[in-house]
ZADO-1210 file (C-alpha; in nm, 4 decimals, padded with zeros to 6 digits):
<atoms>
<atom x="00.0000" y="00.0000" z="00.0000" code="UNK" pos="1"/>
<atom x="00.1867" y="00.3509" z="-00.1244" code="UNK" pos="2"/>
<atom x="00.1761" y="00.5964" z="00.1491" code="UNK" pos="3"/>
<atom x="-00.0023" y="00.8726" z="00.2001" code="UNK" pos="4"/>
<atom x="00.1712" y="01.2165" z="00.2164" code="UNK" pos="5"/>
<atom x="00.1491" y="01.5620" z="00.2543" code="UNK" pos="6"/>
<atom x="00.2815" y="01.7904" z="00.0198" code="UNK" pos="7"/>
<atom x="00.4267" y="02.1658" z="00.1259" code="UNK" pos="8"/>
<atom x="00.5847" y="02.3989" z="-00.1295" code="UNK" pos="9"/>
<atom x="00.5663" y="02.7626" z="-00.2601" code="UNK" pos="10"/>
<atom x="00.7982" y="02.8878" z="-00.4833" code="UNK" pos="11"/>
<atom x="00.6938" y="02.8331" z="-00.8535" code="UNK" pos="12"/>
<atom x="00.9189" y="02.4804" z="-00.8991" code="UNK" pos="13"/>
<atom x="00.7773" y="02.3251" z="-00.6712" code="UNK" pos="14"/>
<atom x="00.4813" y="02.2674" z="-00.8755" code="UNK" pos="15"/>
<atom x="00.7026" y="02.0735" z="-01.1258" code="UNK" pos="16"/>
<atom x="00.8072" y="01.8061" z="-00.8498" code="UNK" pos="17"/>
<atom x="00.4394" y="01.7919" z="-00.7188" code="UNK" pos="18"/>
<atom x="00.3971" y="01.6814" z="-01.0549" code="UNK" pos="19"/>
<atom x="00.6222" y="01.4332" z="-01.0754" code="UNK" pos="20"/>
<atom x="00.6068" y="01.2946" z="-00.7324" code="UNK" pos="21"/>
<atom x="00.2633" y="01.2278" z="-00.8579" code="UNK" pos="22"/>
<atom x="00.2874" y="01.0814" z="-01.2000" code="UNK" pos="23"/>
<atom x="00.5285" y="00.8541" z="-01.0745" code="UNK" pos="24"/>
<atom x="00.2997" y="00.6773" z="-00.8189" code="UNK" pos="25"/>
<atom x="00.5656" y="00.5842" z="-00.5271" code="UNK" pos="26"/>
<atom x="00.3514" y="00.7547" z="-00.2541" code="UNK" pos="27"/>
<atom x="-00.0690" y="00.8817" z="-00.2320" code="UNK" pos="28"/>
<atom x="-00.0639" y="01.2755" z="-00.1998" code="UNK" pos="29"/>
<atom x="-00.3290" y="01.3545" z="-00.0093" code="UNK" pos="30"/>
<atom x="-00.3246" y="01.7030" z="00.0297" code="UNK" pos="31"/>
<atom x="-00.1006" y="02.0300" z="-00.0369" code="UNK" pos="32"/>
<atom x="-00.0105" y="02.3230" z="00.1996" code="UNK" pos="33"/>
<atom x="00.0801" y="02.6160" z="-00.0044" code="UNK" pos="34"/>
<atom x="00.0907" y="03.0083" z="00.0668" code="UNK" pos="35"/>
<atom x="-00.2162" y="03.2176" z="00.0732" code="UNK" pos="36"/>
<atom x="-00.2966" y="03.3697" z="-00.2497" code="UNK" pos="37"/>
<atom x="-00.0862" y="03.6937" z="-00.3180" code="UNK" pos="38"/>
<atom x="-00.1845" y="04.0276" z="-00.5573" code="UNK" pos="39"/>
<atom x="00.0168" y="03.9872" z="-00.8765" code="UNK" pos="40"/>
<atom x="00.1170" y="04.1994" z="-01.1585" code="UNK" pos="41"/>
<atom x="00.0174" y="04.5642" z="-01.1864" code="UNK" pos="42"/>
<atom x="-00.3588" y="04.5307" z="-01.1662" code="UNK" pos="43"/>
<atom x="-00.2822" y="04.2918" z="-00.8064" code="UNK" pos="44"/>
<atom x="-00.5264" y="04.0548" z="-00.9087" code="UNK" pos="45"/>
<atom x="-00.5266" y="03.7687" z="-00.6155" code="UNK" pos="46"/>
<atom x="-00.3422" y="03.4780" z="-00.7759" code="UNK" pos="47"/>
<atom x="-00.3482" y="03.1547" z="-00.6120" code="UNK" pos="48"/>
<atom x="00.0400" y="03.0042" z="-00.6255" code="UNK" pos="49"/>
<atom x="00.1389" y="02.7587" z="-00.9398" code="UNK" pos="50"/>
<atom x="00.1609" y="02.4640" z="-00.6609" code="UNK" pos="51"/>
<atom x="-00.2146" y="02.5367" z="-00.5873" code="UNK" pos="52"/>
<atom x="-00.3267" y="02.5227" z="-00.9885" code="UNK" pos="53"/>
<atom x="-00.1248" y="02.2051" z="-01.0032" code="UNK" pos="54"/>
<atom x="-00.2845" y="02.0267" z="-00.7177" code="UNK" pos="55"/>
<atom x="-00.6779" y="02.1970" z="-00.8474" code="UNK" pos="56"/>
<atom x="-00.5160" y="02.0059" z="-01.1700" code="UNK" pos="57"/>
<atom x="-00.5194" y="01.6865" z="-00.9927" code="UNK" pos="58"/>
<atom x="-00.8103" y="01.7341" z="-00.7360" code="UNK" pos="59"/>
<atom x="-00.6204" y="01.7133" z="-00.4322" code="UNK" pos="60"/>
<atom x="-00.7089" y="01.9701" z="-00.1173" code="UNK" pos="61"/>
<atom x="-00.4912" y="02.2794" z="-00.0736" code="UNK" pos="62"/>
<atom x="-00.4605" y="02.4403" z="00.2542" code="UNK" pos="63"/>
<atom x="-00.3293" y="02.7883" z="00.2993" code="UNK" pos="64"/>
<atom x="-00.2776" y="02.8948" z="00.5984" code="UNK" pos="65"/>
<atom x="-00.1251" y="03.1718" z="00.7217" code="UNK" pos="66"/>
<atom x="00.0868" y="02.9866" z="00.9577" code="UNK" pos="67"/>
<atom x="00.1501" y="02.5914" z="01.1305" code="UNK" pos="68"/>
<atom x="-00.0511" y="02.6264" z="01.4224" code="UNK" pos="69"/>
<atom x="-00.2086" y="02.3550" z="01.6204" code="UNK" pos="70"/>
<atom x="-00.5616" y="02.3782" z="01.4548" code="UNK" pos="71"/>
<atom x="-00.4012" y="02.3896" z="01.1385" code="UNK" pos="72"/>
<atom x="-00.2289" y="02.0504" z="01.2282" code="UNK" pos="73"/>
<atom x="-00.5048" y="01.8927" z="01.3400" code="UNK" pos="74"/>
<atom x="-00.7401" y="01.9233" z="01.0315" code="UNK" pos="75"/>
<atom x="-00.3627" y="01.7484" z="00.8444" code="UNK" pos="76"/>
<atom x="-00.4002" y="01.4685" z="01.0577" code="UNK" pos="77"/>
<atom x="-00.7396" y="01.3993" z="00.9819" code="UNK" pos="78"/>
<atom x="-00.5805" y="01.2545" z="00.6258" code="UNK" pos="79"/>
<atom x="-00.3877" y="00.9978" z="00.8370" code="UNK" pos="80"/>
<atom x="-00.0353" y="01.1185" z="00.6894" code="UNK" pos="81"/>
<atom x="00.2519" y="00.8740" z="00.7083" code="UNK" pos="82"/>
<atom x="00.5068" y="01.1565" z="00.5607" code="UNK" pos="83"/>
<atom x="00.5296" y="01.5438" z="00.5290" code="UNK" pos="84"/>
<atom x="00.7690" y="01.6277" z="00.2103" code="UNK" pos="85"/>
<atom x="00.8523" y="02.0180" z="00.2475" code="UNK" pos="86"/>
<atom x="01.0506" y="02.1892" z="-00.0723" code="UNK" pos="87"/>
<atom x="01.0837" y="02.5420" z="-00.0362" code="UNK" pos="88"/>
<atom x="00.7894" y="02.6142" z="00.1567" code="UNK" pos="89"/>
<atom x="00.8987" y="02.9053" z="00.3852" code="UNK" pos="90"/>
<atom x="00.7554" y="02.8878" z="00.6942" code="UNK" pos="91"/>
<atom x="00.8788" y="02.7352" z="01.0416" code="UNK" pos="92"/>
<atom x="00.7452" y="02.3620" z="01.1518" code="UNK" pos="93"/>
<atom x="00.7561" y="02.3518" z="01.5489" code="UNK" pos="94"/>
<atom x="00.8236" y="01.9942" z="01.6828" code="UNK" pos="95"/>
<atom x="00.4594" y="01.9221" z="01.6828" code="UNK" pos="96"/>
<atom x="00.4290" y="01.9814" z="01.3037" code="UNK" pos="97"/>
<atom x="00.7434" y="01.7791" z="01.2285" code="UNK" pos="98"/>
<atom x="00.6367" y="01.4393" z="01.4409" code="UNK" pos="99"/>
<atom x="00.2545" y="01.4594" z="01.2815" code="UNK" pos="100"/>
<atom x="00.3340" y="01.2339" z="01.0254" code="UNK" pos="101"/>
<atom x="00.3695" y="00.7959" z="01.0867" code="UNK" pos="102"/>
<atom x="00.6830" y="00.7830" z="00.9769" code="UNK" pos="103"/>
<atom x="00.8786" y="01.1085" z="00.8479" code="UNK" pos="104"/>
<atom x="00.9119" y="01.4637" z="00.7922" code="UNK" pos="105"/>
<atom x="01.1233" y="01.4953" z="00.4620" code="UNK" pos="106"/>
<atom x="01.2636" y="01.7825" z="00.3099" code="UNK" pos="107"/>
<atom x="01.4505" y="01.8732" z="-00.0612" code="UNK" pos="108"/>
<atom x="01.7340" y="02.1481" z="-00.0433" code="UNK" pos="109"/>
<atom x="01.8808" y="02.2738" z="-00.3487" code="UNK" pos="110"/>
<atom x="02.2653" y="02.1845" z="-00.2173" code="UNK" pos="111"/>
<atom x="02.4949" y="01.9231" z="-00.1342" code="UNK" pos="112"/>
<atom x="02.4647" y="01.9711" z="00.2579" code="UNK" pos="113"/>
<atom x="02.6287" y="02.0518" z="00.4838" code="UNK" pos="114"/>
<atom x="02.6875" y="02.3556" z="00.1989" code="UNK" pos="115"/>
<atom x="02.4736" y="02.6041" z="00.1482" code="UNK" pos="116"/>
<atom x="02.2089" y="02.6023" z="00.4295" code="UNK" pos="117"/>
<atom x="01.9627" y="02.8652" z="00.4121" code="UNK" pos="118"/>
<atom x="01.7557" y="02.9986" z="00.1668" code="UNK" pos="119"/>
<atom x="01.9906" y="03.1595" z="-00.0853" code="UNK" pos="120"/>
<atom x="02.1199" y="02.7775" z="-00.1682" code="UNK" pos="121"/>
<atom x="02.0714" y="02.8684" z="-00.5366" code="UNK" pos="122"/>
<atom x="02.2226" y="03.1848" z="-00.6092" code="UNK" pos="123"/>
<atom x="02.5424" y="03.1492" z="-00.3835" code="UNK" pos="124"/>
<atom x="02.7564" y="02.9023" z="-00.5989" code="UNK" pos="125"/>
<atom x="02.6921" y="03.0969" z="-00.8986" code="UNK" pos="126"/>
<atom x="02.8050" y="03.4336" z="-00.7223" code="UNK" pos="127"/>
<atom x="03.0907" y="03.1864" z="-00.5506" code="UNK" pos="128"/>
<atom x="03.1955" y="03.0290" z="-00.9377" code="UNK" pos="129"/>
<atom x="03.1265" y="02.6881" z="-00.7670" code="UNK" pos="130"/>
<atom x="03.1496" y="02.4286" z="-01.0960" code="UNK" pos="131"/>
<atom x="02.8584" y="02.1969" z="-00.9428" code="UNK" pos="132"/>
<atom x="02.5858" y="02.1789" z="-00.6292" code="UNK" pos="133"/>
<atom x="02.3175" y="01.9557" z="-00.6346" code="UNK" pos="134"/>
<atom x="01.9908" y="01.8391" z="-00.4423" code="UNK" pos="135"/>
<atom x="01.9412" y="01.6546" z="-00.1009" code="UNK" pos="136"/>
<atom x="01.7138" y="01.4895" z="00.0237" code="UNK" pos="137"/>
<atom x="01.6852" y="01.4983" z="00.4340" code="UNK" pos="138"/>
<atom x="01.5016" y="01.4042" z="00.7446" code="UNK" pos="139"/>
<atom x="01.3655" y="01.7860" z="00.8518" code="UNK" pos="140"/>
<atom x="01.4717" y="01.8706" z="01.1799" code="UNK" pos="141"/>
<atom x="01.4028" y="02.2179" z="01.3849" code="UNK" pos="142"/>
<atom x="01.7764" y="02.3120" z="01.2791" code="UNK" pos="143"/>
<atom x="01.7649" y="02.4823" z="00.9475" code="UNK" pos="144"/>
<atom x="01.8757" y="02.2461" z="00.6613" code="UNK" pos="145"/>
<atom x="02.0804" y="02.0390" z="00.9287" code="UNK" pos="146"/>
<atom x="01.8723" y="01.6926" z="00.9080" code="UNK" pos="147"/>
<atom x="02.0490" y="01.3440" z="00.8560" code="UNK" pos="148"/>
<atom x="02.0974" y="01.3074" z="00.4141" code="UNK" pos="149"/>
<atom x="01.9015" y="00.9908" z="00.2619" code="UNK" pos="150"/>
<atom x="02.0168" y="01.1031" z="-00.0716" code="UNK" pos="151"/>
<atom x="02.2010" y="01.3435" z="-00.2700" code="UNK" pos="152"/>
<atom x="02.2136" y="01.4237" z="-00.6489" code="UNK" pos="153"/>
<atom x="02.4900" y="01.6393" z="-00.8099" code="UNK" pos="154"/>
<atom x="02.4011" y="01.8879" z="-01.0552" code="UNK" pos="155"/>
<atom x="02.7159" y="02.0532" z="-01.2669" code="UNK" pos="156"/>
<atom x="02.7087" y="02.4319" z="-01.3295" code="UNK" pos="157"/>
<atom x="02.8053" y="02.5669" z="-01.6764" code="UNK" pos="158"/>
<atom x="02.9358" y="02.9589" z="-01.6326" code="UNK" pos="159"/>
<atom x="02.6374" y="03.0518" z="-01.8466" code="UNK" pos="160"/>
<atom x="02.3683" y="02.9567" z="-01.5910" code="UNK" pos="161"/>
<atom x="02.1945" y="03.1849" z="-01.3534" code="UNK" pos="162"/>
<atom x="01.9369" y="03.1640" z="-01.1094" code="UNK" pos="163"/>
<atom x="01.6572" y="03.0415" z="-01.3677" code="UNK" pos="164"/>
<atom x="01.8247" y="02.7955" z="-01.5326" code="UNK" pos="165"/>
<atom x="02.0309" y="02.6235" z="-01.2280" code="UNK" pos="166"/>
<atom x="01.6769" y="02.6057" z="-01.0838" code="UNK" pos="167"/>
<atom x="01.5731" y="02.4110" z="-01.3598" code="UNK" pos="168"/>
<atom x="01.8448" y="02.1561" z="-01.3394" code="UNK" pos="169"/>
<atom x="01.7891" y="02.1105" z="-00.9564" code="UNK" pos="170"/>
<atom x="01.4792" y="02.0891" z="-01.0042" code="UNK" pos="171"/>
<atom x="01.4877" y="01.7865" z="-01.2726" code="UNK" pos="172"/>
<atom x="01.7913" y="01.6104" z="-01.0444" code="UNK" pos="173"/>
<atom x="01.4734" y="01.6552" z="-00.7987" code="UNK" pos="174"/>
<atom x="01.3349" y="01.3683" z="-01.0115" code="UNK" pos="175"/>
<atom x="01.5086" y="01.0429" z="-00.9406" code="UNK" pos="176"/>
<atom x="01.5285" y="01.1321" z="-00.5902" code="UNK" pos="177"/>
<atom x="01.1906" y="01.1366" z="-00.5294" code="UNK" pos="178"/>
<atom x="01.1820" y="00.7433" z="-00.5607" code="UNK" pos="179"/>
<atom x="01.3799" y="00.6794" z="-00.2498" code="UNK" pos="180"/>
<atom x="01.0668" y="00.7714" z="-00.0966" code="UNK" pos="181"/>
<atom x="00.8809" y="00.4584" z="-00.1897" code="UNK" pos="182"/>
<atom x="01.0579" y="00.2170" z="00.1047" code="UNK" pos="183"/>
<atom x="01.2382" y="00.4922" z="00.3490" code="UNK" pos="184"/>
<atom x="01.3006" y="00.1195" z="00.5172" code="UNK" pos="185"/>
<atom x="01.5792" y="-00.0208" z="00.2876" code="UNK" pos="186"/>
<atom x="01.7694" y="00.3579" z="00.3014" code="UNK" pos="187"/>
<atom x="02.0239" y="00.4628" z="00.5870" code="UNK" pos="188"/>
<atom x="02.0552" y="00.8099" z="00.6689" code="UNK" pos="189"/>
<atom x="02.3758" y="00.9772" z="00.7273" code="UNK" pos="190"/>
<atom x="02.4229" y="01.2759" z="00.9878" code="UNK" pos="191"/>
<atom x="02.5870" y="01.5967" z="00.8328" code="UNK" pos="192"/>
<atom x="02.9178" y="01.6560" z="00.9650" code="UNK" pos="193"/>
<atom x="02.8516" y="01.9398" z="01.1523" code="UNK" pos="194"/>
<atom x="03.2321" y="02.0910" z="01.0943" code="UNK" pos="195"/>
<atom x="03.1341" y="02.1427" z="00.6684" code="UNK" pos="196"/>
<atom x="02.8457" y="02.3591" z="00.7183" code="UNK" pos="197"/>
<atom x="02.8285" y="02.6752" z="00.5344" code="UNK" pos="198"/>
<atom x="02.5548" y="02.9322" z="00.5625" code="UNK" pos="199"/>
<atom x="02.3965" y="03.1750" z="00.3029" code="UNK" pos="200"/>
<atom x="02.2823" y="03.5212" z="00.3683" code="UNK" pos="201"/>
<atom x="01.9696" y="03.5776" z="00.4723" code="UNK" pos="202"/>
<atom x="01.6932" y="03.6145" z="00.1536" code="UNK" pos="203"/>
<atom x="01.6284" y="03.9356" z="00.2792" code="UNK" pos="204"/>
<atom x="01.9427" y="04.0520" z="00.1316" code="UNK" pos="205"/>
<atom x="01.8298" y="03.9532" z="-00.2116" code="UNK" pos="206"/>
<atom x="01.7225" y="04.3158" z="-00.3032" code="UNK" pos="207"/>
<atom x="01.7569" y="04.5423" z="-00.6452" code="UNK" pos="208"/>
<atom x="01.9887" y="04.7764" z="-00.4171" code="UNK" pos="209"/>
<atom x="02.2284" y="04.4890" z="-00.3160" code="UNK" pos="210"/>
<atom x="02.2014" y="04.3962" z="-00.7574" code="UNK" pos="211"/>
<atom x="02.3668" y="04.7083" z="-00.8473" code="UNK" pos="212"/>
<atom x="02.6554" y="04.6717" z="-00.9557" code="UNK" pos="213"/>
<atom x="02.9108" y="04.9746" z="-01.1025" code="UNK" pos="214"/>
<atom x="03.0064" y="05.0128" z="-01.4384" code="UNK" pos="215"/>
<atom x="03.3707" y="05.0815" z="-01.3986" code="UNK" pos="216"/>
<atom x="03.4315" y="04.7593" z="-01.2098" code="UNK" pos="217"/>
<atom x="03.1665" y="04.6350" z="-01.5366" code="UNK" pos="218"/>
<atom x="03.4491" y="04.7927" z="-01.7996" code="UNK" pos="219"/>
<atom x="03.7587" y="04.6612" z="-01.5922" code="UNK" pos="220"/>
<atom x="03.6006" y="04.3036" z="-01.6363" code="UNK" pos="221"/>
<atom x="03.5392" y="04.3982" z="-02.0090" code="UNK" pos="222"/>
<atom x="03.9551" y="04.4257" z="-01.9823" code="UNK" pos="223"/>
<atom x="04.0352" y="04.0934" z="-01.8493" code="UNK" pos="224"/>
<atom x="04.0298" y="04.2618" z="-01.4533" code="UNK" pos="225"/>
<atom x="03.7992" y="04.0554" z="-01.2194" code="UNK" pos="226"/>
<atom x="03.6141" y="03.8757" z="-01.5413" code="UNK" pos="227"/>
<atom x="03.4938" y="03.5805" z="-01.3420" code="UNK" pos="228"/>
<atom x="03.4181" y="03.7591" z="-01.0237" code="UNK" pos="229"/>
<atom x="03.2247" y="03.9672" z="-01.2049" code="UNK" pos="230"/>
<atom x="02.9941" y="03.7736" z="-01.4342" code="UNK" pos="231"/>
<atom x="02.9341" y="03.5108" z="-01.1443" code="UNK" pos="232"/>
<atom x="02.7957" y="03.8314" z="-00.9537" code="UNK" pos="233"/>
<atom x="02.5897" y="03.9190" z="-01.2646" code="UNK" pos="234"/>
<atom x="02.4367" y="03.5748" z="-01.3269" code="UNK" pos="235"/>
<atom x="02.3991" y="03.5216" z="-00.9820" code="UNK" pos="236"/>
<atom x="02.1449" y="03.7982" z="-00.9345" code="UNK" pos="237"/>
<atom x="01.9582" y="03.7055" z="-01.2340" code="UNK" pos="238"/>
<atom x="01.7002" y="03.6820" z="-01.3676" code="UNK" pos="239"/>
<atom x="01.5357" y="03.8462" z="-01.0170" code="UNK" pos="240"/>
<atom x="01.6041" y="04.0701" z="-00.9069" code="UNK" pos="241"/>
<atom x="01.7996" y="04.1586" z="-01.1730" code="UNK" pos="242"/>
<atom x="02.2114" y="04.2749" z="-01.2066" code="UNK" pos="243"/>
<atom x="02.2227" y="04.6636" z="-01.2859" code="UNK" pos="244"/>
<atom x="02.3960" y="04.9141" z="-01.3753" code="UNK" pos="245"/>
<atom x="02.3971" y="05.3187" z="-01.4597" code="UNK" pos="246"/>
<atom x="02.5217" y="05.4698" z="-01.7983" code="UNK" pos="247"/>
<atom x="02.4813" y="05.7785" z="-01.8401" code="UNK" pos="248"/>
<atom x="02.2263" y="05.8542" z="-01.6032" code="UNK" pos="249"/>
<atom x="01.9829" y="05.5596" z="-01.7289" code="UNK" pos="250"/>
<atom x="01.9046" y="05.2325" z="-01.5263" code="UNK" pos="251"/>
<atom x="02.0464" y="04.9417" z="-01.7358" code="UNK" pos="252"/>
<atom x="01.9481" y="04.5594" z="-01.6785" code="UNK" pos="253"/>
<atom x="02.2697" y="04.3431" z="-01.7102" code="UNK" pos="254"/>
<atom x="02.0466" y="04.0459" z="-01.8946" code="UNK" pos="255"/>
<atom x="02.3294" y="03.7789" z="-02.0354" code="UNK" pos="256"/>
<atom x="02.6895" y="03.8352" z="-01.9767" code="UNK" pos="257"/>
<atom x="02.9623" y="03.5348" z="-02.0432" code="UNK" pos="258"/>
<atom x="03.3103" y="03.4908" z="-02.0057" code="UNK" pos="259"/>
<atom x="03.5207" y="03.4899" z="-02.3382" code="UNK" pos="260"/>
<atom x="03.9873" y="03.4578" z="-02.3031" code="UNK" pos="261"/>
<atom x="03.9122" y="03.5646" z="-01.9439" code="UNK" pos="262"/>
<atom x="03.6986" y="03.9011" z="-02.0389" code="UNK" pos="263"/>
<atom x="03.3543" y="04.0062" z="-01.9827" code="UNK" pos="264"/>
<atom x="03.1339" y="03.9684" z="-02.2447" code="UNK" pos="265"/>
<atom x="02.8041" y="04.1723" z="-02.2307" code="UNK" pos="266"/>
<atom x="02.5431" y="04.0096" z="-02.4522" code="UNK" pos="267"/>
<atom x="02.2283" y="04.1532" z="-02.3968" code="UNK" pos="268"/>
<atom x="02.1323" y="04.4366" z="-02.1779" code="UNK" pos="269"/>
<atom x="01.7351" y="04.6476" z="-02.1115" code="UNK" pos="270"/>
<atom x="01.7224" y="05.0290" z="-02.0603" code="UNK" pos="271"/>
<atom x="01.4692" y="05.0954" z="-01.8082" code="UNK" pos="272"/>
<atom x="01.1438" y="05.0882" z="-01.9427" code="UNK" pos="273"/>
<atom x="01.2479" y="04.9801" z="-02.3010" code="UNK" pos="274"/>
<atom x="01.2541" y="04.6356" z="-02.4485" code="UNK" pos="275"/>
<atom x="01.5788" y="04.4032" z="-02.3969" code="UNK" pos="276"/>
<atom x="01.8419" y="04.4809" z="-02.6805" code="UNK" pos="277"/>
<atom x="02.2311" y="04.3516" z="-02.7620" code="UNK" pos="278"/>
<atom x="02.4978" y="04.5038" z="-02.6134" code="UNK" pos="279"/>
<atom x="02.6168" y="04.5909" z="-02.9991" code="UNK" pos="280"/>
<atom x="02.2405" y="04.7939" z="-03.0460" code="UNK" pos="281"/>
<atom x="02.2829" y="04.9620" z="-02.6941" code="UNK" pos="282"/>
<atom x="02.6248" y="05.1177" z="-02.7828" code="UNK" pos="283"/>
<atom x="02.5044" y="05.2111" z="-03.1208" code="UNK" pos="284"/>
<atom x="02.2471" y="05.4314" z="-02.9988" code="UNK" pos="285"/>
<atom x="02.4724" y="05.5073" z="-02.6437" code="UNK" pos="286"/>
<atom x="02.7664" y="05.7113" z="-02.6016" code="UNK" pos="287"/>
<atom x="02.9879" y="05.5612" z="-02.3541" code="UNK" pos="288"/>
<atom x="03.2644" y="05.7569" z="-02.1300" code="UNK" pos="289"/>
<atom x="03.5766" y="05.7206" z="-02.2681" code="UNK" pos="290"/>
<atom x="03.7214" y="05.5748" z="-01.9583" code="UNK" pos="291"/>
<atom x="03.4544" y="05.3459" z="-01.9250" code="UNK" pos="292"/>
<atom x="03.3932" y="05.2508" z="-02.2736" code="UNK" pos="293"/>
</atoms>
C-alpha cells in the first residue's frame, strides 16, 4: 500500500516536483499546503500560487494557511499522513508539526549539505563560481537544513547559468530522488558533519539595491580585470532581481553576460522601461565615457 503524504511547497518549482512525485505513483498525496494567495502583476489581481493550480489540476485539497498552528495541524491529521515532504515552503514547523506524520518529515534542499544552508542555496555558488551543487534529500529537523541526508544528487554548473536555469536543473535532479521515498526502510541516513556547514545570507538581502553593480568595475572586467568575479555576480542575481547598472544617467538591466579569453562579455542588456536589446544595439544608440567605454 503507497503511502499517504502531505505535500508543502511555494515557490513556482515546486509545482514541477508535485507533478512528478505524482505521475510517478511511489507515494498517495493527499493534500497540499501552499501560501495564501498573493496580488500579482500591476492590476494585483489575487493569484493563487502555481503549486495550488497544479494540485486543483489533480483534485487534491490545498490548505493555505497563514501559519503551522495547532488547529491547522489537526485538520492534516485527519488525512492519516505517514510523511510530510517540504521543498521550499517558507515557513517554520515547530516539533509538533514535524512528528505529525507515521513515519517522516522529509525535506529537498537545493545543495549538497552541509553547503549552502539557508535559503539563498541557489544563487550562492553561482556568485561563488562553484562548478557543481546539487539536491538533497533529508530528514527535517528544527535546525535549518541540518537533518540526517538519505540522498544526494549532483548537478554541474556551466558559467552561463543563472538563477533560472540552475533552478531548472535542480529541479529535474529533484526527479530520481523522489523514488527513495517509496521504502524509506531499505535507506540509511547519514548525519551531516557538523564541521562542513556553510551558511547563506539571509533572503532578505536579495534586493535590487544589493544587484547594483558599477560600471567601472563592469568595464575593468570587459579588460580581463575581475572577469569571473564579475559575471558570477551578474548571473547570480539574475534573472530576479535583476544585475544593474547606470550609464549615463539611465538604469540598465545586465540580462546575459559570459566569459570569453578571461573578459567580460556583455550580450544583452534592457534600458529601463524599453525592451531588452544587444549590447552591440545599446552602444550604437549610447555614447559611452571614454574611460569606461
Amino acid at each position: 500500500m503507497l503511502k499517504n503524504l502531505v505535500y508543502f511547497g511555494s515557490a513556482q518549482f515546486t509545482a514541477d516536483i508535485l507533478e512528478s512525485l505524482i505521475e510517478a505513483k511511489i507515494v498517495n498525496v493527499v493534500a497540499v499546503v501552499t501560501t495564501p494567495d498573493k496580488p500579482v502583476g500591476r492590476k494585483q489581481i489575487v493569484t493563487p500560487s502555481s503549486l495550488a493550480l497544479t494540485a486543483q489540476k489533480y483534485n487534491l485539497p490545498v490548505y493555505k494557511p497563514e501559519r503551522l498552528d495547532e488547529a491547522n495541524l489537526a485538520h492534516l491529521k485527519l488525512l492519516k499522513p505517514d510523511l510530510f515532504l517540504v521543498v521550499a515552503y517558507g515557513q517554520y514547523f515547530t516539533e509538533s508539526w514535524l512528528k505529525a506524520p507515521a513515519l517522516k518529515t522529509l525535506n529537498i534542499h537545493f545543495s549538497l549539505l552541509p553547503k549552502y544552508r539557508g535559503s539563498l542555496c541557489v544563487s550562492e555558488p553561482l556568485k561563488n563560481g562553484d562548478l557543481e551543487t546539487g539536491v538533497t534529500l533529508m530528514e527535517m529537523g528544527q535546525k535549518l537544513d541540518a537533518g540526517p541526508i538519505i540522498a544526494q544528487q549532483k548537478v554541474f554548473i556551466d558559467i552561463n547559468d543563472n538563477v533560472q536555469t540552475l533552478t531548472a536543473k535542480l529541479t529535474q535532479a529533484t526527479i530520481p530522488l523522489l523514488s527513495t521515498i517509496y521504502d524509506l526502510s531499505s535507506t540509511i541516513s547519514t548525519p551531516q558533519d557538523e564541521s562542513l556547514a556553510t551558511f547563506t545570507p539571509s533572503f532578505k538581502t536579495r534586493t535590487k539595491k544589493n544587484a547594483f553593480i558599477d560600471f567601472e568595475v563592469i568595464s575593468q572586467a570587459q579588460n580581463g580585470i575581475g572577469a569571473l568575479q564579475t559575471n558570477n555576480f551578474i548571473r547570480s542575481q539574475n534573472p530576479d532581481p535583476g544585475a544593474w547598472t547606470i550609464i549615463n544617467d539611465k538604469e540598465i538591466k545586465l540580462l546575459q553576460t559570459t566569459v570569453k579569453d578571461n573578459k567580460l562579455i556583455l550580450e544583452s542588456v534592457q534600458v529601463a522601461g524599453k525592451n531588452p536589446i544587444s549590447w552591440h544595439q545599446f552602444l550604437s544608440g549610447a555614447k559611452i565615457p571614454q574611460n569606461l567605454s
